[in-house]
C-alpha positions in Angstrom: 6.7 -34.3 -8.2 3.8 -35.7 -10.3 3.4 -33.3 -13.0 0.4 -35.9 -14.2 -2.2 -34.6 -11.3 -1.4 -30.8 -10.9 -2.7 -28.4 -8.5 -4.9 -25.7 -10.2 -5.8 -21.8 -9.0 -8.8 -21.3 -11.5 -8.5 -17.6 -10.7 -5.5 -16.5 -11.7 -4.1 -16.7 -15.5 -1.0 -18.0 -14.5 -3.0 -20.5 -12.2 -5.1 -22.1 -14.7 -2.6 -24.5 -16.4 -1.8 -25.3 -12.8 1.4 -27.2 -11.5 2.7 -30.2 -10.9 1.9 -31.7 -7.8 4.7 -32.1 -4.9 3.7 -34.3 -2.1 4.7 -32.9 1.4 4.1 -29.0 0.6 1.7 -26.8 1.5 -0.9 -25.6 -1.1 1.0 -22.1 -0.4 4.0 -23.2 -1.3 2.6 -24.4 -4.8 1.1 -20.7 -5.4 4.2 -19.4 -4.7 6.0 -21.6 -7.7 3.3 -20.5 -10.3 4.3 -16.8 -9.0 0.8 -16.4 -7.1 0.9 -14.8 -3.8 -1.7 -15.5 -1.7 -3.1 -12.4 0.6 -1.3 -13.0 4.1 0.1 -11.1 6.8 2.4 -13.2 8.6 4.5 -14.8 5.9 2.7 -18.3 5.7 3.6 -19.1 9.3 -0.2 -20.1 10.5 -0.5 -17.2 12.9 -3.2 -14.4 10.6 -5.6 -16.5 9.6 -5.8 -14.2 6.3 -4.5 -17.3 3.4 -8.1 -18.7 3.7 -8.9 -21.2 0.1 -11.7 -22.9 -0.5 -11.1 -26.6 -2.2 -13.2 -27.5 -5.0 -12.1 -30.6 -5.9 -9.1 -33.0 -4.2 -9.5 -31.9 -0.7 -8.9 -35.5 0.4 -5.3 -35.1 -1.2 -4.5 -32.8 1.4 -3.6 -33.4 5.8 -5.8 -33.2 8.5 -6.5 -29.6 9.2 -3.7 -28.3 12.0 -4.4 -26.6 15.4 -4.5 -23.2 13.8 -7.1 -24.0 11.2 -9.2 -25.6 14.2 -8.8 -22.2 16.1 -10.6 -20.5 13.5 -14.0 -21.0 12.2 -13.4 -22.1 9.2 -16.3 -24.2 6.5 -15.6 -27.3 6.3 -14.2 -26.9 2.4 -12.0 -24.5 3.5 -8.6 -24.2 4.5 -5.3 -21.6 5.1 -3.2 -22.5 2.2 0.0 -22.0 4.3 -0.9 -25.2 6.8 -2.9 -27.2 4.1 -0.5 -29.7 3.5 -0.4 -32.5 0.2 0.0 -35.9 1.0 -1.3 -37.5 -2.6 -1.1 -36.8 -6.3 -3.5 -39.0 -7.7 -6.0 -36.5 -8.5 -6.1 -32.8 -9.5 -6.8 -30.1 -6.6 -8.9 -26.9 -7.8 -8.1 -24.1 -5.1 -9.7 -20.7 -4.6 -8.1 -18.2 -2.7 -10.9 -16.4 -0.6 -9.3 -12.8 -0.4 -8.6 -12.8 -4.7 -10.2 -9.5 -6.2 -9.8 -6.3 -7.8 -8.2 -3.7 -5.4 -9.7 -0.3 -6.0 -7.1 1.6 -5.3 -6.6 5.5 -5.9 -4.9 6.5 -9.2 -5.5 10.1 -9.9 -4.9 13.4 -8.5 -6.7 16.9 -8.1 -3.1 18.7 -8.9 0.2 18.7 -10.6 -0.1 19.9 -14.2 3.7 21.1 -15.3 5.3 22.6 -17.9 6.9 19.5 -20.2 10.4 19.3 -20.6 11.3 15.6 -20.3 14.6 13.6 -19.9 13.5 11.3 -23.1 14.0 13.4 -26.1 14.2 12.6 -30.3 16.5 14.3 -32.3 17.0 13.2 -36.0 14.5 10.2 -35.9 16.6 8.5 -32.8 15.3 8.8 -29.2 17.7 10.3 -26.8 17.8 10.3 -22.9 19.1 13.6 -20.9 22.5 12.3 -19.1 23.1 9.2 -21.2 26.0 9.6 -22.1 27.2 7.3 -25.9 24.4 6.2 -28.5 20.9 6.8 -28.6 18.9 4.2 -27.5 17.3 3.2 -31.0 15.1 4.2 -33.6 12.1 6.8 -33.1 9.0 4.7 -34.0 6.1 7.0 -33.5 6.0 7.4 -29.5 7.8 8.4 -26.3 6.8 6.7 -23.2 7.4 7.0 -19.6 5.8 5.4 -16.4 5.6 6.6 -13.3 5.3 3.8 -10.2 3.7 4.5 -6.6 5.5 1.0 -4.8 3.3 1.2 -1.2 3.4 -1.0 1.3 0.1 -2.5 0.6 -0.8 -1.2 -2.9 1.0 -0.7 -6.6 0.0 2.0 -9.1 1.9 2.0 -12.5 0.5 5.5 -14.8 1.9 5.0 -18.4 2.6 8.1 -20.1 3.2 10.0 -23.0 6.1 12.3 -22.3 5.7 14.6 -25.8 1.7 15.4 -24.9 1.7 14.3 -21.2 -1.4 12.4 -21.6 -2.1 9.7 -18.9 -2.0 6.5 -21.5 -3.6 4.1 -18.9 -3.0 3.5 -15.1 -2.4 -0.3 -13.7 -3.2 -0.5 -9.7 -2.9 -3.9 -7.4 -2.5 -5.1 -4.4 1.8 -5.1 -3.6 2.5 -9.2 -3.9 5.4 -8.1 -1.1 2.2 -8.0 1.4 2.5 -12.2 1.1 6.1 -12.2 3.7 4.5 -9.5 5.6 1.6 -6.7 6.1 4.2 -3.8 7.2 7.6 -2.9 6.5 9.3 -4.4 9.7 8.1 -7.7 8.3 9.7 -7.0 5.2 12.7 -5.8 6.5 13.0 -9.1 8.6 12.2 -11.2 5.7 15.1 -10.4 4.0 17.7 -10.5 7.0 16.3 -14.3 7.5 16.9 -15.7 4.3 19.3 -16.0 1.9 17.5 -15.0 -0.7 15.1 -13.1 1.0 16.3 -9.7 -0.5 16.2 -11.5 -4.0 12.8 -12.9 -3.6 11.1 -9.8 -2.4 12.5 -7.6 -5.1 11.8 -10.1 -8.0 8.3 -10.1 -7.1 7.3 -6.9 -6.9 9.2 -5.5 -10.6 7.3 -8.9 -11.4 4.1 -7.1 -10.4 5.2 -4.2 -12.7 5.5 -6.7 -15.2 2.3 -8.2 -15.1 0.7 -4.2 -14.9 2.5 -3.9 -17.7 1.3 -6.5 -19.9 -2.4 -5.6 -18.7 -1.8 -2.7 -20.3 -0.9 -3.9 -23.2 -3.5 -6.0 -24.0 -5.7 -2.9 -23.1 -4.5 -0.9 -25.7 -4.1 -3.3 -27.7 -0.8 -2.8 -28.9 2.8 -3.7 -27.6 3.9 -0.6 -25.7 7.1 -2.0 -23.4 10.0 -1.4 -26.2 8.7 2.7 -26.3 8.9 3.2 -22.1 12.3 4.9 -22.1 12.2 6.4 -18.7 11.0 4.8 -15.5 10.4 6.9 -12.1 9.7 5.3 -8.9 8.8 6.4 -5.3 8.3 4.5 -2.2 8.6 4.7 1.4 12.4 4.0 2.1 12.4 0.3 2.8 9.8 -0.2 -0.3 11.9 2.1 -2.6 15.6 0.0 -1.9 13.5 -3.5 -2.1 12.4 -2.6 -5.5 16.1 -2.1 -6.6 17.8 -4.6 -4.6 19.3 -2.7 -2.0 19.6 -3.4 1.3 17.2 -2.3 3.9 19.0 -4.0 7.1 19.8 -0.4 8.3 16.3 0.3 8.3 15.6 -2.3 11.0 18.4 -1.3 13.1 19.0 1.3 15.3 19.4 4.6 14.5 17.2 3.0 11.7 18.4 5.1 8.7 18.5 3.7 4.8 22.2 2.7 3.7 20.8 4.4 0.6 19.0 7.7 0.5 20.5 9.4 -3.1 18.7 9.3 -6.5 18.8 5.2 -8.2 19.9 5.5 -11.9 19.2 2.0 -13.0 19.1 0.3 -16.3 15.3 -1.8 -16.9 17.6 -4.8 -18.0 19.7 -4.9 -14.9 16.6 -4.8 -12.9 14.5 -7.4 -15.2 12.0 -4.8 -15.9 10.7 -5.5 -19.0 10.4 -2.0 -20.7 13.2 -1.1 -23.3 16.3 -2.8 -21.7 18.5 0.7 -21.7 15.5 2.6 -20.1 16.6 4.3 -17.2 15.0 3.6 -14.1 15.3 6.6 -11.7 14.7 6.0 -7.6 13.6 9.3 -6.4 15.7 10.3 -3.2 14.9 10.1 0.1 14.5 12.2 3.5 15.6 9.5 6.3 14.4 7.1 8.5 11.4 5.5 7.1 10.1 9.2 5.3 10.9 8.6 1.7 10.1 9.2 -1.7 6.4 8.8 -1.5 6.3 11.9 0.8 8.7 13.6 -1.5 6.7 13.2 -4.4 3.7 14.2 -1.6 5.5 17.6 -1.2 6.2 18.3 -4.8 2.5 17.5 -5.9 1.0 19.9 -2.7 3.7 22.4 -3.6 4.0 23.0 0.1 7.8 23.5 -0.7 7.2 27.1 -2.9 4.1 27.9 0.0 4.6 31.1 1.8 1.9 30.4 4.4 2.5 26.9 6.3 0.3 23.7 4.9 0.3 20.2 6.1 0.4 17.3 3.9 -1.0 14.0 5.6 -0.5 10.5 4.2 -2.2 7.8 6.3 -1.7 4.2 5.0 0.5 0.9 6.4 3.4 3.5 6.5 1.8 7.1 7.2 4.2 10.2 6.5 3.4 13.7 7.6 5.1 16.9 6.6 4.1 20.6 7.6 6.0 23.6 5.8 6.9 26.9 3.3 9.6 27.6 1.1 11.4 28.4 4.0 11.2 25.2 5.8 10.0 21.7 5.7 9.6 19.3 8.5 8.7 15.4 8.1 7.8 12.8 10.2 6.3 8.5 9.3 4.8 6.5 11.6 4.2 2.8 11.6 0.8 2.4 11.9 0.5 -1.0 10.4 -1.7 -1.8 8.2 -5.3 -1.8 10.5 -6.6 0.9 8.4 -6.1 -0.7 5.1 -7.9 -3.8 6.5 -5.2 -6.0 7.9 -4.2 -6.8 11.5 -8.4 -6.7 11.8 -10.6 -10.1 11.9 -13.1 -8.5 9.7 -11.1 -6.2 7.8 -10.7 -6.5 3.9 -8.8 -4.8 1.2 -10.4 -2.3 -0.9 -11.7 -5.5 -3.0 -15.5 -6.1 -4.8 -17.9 -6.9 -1.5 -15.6 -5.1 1.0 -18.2 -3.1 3.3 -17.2 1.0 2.3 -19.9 3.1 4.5 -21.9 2.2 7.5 -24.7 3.8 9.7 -25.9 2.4 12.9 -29.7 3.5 13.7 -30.8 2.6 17.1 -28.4 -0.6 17.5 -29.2 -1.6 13.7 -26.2 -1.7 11.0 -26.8 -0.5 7.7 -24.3 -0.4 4.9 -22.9 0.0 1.3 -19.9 -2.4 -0.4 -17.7 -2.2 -3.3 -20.0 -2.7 -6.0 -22.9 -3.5 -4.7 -21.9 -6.8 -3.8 -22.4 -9.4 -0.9 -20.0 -8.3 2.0 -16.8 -10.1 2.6 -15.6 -7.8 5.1 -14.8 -4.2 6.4 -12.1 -1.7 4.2 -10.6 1.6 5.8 -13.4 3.3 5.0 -15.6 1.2 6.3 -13.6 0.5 9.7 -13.4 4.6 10.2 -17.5 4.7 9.8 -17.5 2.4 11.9 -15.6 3.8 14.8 -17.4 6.6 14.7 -20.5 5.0 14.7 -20.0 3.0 17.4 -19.0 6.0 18.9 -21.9 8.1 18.7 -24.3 5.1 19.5 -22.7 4.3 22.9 -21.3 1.0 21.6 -18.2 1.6 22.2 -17.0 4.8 24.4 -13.7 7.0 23.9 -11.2 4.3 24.7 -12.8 2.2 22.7 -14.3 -0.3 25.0 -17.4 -2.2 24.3 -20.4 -1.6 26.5 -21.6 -4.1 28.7 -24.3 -5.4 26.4 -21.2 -6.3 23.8 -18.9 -7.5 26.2 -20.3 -11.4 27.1 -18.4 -12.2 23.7 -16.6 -9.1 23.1 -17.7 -8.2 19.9 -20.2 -6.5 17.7 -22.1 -7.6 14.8 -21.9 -5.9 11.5 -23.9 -8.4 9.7 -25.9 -11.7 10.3 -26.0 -13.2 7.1 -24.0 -15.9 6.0 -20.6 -14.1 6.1 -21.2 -13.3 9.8 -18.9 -10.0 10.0 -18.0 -8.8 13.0 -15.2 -6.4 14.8 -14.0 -8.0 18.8 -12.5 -6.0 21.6 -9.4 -7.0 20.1 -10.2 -5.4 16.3 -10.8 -2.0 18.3 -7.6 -1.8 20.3 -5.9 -2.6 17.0 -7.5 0.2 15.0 -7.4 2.3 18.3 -3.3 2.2 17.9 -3.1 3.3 14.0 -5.4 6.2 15.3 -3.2 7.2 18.1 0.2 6.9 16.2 -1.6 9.0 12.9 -3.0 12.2 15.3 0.3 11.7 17.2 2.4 12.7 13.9 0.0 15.5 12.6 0.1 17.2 16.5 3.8 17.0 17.1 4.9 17.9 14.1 2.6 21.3 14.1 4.5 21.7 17.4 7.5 21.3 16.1 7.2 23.6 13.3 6.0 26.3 15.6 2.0 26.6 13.9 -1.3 25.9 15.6 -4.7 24.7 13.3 -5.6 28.0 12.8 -2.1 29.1 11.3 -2.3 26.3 8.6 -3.3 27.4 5.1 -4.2 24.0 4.0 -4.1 20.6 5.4 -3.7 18.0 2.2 -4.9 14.8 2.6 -2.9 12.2 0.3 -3.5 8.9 -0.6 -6.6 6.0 -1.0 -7.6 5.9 2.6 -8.2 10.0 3.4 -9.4 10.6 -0.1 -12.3 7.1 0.5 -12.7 7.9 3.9 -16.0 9.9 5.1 -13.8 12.9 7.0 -16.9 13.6 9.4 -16.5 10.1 10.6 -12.4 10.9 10.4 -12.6 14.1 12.4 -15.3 12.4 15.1 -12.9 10.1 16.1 -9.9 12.4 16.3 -8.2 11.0 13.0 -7.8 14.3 11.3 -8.4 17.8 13.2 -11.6 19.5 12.3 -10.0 21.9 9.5 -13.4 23.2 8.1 -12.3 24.3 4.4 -8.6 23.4 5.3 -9.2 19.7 4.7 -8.5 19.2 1.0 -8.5 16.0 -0.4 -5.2 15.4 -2.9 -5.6 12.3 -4.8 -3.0 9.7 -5.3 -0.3 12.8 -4.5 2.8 10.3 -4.3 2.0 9.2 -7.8 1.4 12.8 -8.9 5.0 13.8 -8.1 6.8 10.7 -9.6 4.4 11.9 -12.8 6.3 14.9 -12.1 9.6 13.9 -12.1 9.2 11.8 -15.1 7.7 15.1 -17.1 9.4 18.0 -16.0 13.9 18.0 -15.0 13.0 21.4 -13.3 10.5 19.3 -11.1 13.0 16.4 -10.7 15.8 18.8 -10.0 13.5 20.7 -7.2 13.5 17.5 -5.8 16.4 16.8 -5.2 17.4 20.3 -4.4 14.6 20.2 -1.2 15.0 16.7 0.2 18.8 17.5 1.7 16.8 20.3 3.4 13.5 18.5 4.9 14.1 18.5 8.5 13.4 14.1 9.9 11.8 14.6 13.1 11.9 11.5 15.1 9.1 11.8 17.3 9.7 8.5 19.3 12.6 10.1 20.8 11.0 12.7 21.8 10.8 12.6 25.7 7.1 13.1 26.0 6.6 10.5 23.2 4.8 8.0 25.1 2.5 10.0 27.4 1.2 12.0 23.7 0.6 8.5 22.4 -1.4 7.3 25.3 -3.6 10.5 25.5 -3.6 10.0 21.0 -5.1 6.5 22.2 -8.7 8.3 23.1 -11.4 8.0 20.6 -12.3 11.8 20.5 -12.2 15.2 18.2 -9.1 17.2 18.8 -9.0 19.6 21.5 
């Protein structure tokens, strides 16, 4: 290593010192020492095409450019960090990664006021914590502080909070640096079985990401706040959930494809290398089974579909989606895999939820027209964006209900979004990919209706949870058979997964419910159901419900 000539990632604080140059890695491999994980869906193998950089200065430090960087049309200063290889350290290298910006990711929520009655508690000028049993854990000085954290598959949201008022402090939200080793939680799961450390690696990084949320909010508030968070509540899909506190997810990826784990986490922060008050406790909210966790728990408890006498549906649709229909009485659940298409991976143009990421679109006569995330020059499609789209395309005879191009479209197989200098368009292939996370998404809502025993008309509400339903346009959602077309029954719930942790942290009678209903929620396991396959394929249609 020549720590004299360094190579430098301008946009990221940690990046701007940069680091000592190592002759014979990859410019990805360098990120990943400074703790910078560049946006990727196959793990740095050469296969997405997604760890696109651009090279300001030192590009003739680095190899040839490889087969897979000549498959793609890349500019000439550009190339995928994961194959860009070092061969000299006589000069500096300034890299910037082509994917970098802020996420706008969902943080609030139209429900879930409750009554406060915390686990953190002061009592003679010492702060206490419900079930810890021996000393306090110090001195009160002036505040009580929890934080509730949403861990998906794609996205993190930390909300800070005071536990004595309830107030919402200040909410953190970022892409989930896991998304690096894979864009779904197969990947994940696989990482970790392959390497040693792979179980280490992936949950270091992501209470790293806490870390780093948490340090933005310091500086926000000017103030330290980490030694006050006594109490930390997470949710997660299972295999997100156990990564976070080391435990294994092997089970996940194996049939009957249950967690080891699926009871409460009490951890301590210090244990975990969370750096809030080192005796904070750090509670894992339980989980249902299979890959239904405690993102659709907190889901429930937010909707209050668990204390419903009339049947609603709560509907999550991200990387990981999770369905549940139910009353007081009963509670059935169901997730499906539908990778992460929606939320802009697994798509050639797709983006995150990121400044310039295309968020509407109209199509008038064969002409595009469209909005992006503010205001900018577009970079690419986001959910949103993709679901316009598809319905778009739809009504305009671009594309017709299985999704295949008409025969103006199909010399190259694609369509053009834009002509400018970005050139952003969706192929045959882009389609068929979104086409599948459609099909698995109505799949869950139908079956599990069925299973419950309750047509559209007998739902009360259907909830819509989570960044992609609450950004998407639900005419466009409904068109292409996404969602059923509730009417009024299509309520839009916020960031519910977060809500619920937020309740957990604030209210024992809310954390108890919790773990009181989740013994009780009925997994369904629709790919075991016999008809399974011939629903998907008839899901596979681009159409409104029927």
């Amino acid at each position: 290593m020549n720590p004299e000539h360094k190579v430098i990632f301008p946009q990221y604080a940690r990046g701007r010192d940069g680091i000592g140059i190592c002759v014979g890695s990859t410019v990805w491999d360098h990120a990943l020492r400074l703790g910078i994980h560049i946006h990727s869906e196959c793990g740095g193998r050469g296969q997405c095409g997604k760890c696109i950089v651009r090279l300001d200065r030192g590009a003739e430090s680095l190899a040839e450019k490889t087969q897979a960087e000549r498959n793609l049309p890349l500019a000439a200063d550009e190339r995928l960090a994961c194959q860009a290889q070092v061969i000299a350290d006589d000069q500096d290298i300034y890299v910037f990664a082509k994917a970098v910006g802020e996420y706008t990711v969902l943080t609030e929520s139209t429900r879930g006021q409750v009554p406060l009655d915390p686990f953190i508690y002061r009592r003679d000028d010492r702060v206490w914590l419900e079930g810890r049993p021996g000393a306090s854990l110090g001195q009160y000085e002036g505040e009580l502080l929890g934080l509730a954290v949403d861990i998906g598959t794609t996205t993190l949201v930390a909300q800070l909070l005071d536990v004595e008022s309830g107030e919402v402090i200040v909410t953190q939200a970022r892409r989930n640096p896991q998304a690096s080793y894979g864009n779904d939680v197969i990947s994940r799961i696989g990482y970790a079985d392959e390497h040693t450390d792979g179980l280490a690696r992936l949950q270091r990084i992501v209470v790293e990401a806490v870390n780093d949320m948490l340090q933005d909010a310091a500086e926000d508030q000017g103030r330290n706040l980490r030694e006050h968070i006594y109490e930390v509540v997470v949710v997660g899909n299972p295999t997100m959930r156990n990564l976070f506190f080391g435990r294994s997810v092997h089970s996940l990826g194996t049939s009957p494809y249950e967690p080891e784990c699926k009871e409460p986490i009490n951890e301590t922060a210090l244990a975990l290398g969370l750096q809030v008050h080192p005796r904070a406790n750090v509670y894992g909210a339980p989980l249902v089974g299979g890959q239904v966790g405690a993102d659709c728990l907190g889901v429930i408890l937010a909707c209050d579909i668990y204390q419903g006498q009339k049947p609603s549906m709560v509907v999550d649709i991200g990387t990981n989606g999770e369905v549940a229909v139910g009353t007081r009485d009963r509670i059935v659940a169901a997730s499906n895999a539908a990778g992460g298409a929606f939320e802009g991976t697994g798509v050639s143009c797709g983006t995150g939820a990121i400044q310039g990421a295309i968020k509407n679109i109209w199509i008038d006569q064969g002409r595009v027209r469209y909005e992006t995330i503010g205001a900018r020059a577009p970079i690419g499609v986001c959910g949103s964006g993709l679901i316009d789209l598809l319905a778009e395309m739809l009504r305009a005879g671009i594309i017709d209900r299985r999704g295949r191009l008409a025969a103006p479209y199909r010399s190259n197989n694609q369509f053009a979004i834009c002509q400018n200098a970005a050139r952003i368009t969706i192929s045959q292939k882009d389609i068929y990919e979104l086409r599948l996370a459609k099909g698995g998404a109505a799949l869950n809502q139908r079956a599990l209706m069925r299973e419950y025993g309750v047509d559209l008309a007998g739902l009360e509400c259907i909830f819509l949870a989570g960044g992609f339903a609450n950004y998407a346009n639900l005419e466009s959602a409904v068109a292409i058979g996404l969602l059923p077309d509730g009417e009024d029954k299509l309520v839009k719930s916020g960031n519910a997964a977060l809500t619920g942790a937020r309740q957990m942290l604030l209210s024992r009678q809310r954390r108890a419910d919790a773990e009181r209903i989740v013994s009780r929620i009925e997994h369904v396991k629709l790919s075991e159901q016999e008809a399974f396959l011939d629903e998907y394929v008839e899901e596979l249609y681009l159409r409104r419900w029927h």
